[in-house]
C-alpha positions in Angstrom: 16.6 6.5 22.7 20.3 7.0 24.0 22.5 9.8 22.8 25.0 7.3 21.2 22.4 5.4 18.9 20.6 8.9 18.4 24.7 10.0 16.8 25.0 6.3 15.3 21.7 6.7 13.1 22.3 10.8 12.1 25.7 9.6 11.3 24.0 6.5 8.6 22.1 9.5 7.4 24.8 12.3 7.2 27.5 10.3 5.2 29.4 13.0 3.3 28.5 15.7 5.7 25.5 17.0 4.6 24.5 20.0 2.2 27.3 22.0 3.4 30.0 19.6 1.5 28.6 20.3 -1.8 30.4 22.9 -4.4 27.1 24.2 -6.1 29.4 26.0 -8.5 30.0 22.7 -9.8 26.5 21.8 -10.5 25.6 21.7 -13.7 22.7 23.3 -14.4 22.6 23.0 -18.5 19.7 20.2 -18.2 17.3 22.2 -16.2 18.1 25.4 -18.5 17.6 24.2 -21.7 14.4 22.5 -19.8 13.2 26.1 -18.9 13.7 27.2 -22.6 11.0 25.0 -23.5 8.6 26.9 -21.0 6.8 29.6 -21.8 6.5 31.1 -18.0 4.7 34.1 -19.0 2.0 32.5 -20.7 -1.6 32.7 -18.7 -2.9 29.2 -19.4 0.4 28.0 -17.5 0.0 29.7 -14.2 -4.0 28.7 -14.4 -2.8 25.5 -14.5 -0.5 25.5 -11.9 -2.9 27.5 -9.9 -6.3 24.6 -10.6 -3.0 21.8 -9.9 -2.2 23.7 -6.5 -5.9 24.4 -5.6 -7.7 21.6 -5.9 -6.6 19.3 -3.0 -6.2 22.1 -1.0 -9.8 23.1 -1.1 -11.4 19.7 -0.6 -8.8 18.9 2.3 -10.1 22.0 4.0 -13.7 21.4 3.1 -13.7 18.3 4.4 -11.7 19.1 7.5 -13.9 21.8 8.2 -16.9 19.9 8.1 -15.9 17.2 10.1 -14.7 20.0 12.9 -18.1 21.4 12.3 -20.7 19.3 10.2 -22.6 22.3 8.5 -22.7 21.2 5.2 -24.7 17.6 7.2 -27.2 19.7 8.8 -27.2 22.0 5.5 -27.8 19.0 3.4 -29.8 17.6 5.8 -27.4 14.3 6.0 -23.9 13.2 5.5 -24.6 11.0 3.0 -26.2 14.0 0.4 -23.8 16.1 1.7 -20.7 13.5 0.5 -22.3 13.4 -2.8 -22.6 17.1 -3.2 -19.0 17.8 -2.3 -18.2 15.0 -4.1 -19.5 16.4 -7.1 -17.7 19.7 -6.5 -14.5 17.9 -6.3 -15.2 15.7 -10.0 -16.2 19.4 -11.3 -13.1 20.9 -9.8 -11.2 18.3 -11.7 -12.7 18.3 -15.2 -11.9 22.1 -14.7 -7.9 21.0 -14.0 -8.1 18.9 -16.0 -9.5 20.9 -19.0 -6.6 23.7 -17.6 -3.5 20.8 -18.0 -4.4 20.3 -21.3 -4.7 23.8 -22.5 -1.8 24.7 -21.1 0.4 22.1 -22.7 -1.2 22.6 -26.1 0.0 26.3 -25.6 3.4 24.9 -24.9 6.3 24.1 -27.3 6.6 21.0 -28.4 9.9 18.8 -27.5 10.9 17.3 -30.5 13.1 14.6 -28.4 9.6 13.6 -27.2 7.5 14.1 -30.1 8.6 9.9 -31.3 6.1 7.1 -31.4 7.6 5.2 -28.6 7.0 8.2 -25.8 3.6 8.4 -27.7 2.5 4.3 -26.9 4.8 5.5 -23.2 2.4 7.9 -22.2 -0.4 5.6 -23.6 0.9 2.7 -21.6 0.9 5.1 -18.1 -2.5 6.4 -18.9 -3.6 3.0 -19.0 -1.9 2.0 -15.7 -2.8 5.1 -14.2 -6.6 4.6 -14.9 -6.7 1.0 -13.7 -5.3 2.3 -10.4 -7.6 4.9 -10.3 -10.6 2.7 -11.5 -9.4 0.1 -9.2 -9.1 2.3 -6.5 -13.0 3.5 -6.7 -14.3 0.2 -7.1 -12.4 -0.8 -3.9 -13.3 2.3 -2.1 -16.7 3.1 -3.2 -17.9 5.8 -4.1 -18.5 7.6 -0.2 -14.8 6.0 0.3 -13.0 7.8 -2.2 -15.0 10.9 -1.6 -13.8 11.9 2.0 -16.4 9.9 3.2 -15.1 9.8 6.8 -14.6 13.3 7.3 -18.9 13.2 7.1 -18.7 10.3 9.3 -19.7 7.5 7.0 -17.2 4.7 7.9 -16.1 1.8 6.4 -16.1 -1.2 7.8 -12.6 -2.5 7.9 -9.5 -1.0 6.4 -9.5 -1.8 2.3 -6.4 -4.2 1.6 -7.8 -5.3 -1.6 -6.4 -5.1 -5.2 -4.6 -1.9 -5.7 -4.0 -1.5 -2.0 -2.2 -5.0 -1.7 -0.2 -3.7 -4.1 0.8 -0.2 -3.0 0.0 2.9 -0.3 -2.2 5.5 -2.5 -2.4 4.0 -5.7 -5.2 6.5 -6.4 -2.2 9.1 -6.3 0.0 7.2 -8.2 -3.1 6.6 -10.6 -3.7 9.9 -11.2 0.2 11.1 -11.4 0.7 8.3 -14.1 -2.4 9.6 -16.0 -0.7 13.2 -15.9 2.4 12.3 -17.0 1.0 10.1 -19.8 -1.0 12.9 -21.4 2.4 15.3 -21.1 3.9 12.5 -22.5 1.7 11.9 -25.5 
């Protein structure tokens, strides 16, 4: 790439100048403060929350990165496909447990009455149900080895999935389980 097209495309992107062209003493703020009103940040069951939410794919990305670098928990297990299944496990354990946390935590948490209305109630109950058909689909699509970091133990597939909820979107697992999330915050 030549330096004029390189200046033509960061120009498409910069078109007011960037961050330094914005007053932030003109921002308001009031939205995101009255927001933070109706946290309680000190409480416990929040920051074990946040810390299950932060934790979670972290340790199974490095478990499963780890093992592929090193394959210990194959020759531990005495396989890859017993040791899949057992980290697999771990992971839907890990989950109940954030699971179990989220939902603690925003029992413990005041209750917006702007949201507390039957129609964010069926909302939420509408992207729980989206959510779990992506999810749902998602594993049925997969399989179980599939959606279970399968690869990083050397079990393959056979061809890339493209298949119903992947025609329809990258990661709809994600987006599965955000929608889910939000739903039950919602309801």
């Amino acid at each position: 790439m030549n330096g004029a097209s390189a200046s033509v495309r960061n120009s498409k992107l910069d078109c007011c100048g960037g961050l330094n062209n914005i007053d932030f003493t003109k921002v308001d703020v009031s939205v995101m403060a009255d927001t933070l009103q109706n946290i309680i940040l000190m409480d416990t069951r929040f920051w074990v929350a946040v810390a299950a939410i932060v934790f979670n794919p972290f340790f199974w990305n490095v478990v499963a990165r780890w093992e592929h670098r090193t394959r210990i928990l194959t020759r531990l297990f005495g396989g890859p496909y017993v040791a899949c299944y057992s980290l697999a496990f771990l992971i839907l354990l890990l989950n109940v447990y954030r699971s179990h946390c989220i939902t603690v935590a925003m029992n413990a948490q005041p209750r917006c009455d702007l949201l507390d209305t039957p129609p964010v109630f069926y909302a939420g109950s509408a992207l729980m149900a989206l959510g779990s058909i992506l999810v749902v689909s998602s594993f049925f699509a997969l399989g179980f080895t599939g959606t279970f970091l399968g690869d990083y133990f050397g079990i393959l597939m056979e061809e890339k999935v493209t298949g119903f909820p992947f025609s329809i979107m990258e990661n709809p697992m994600y987006w599965g389980s955000t929608a889910n999330y939000l739903g039950l915050a919602l309801m």
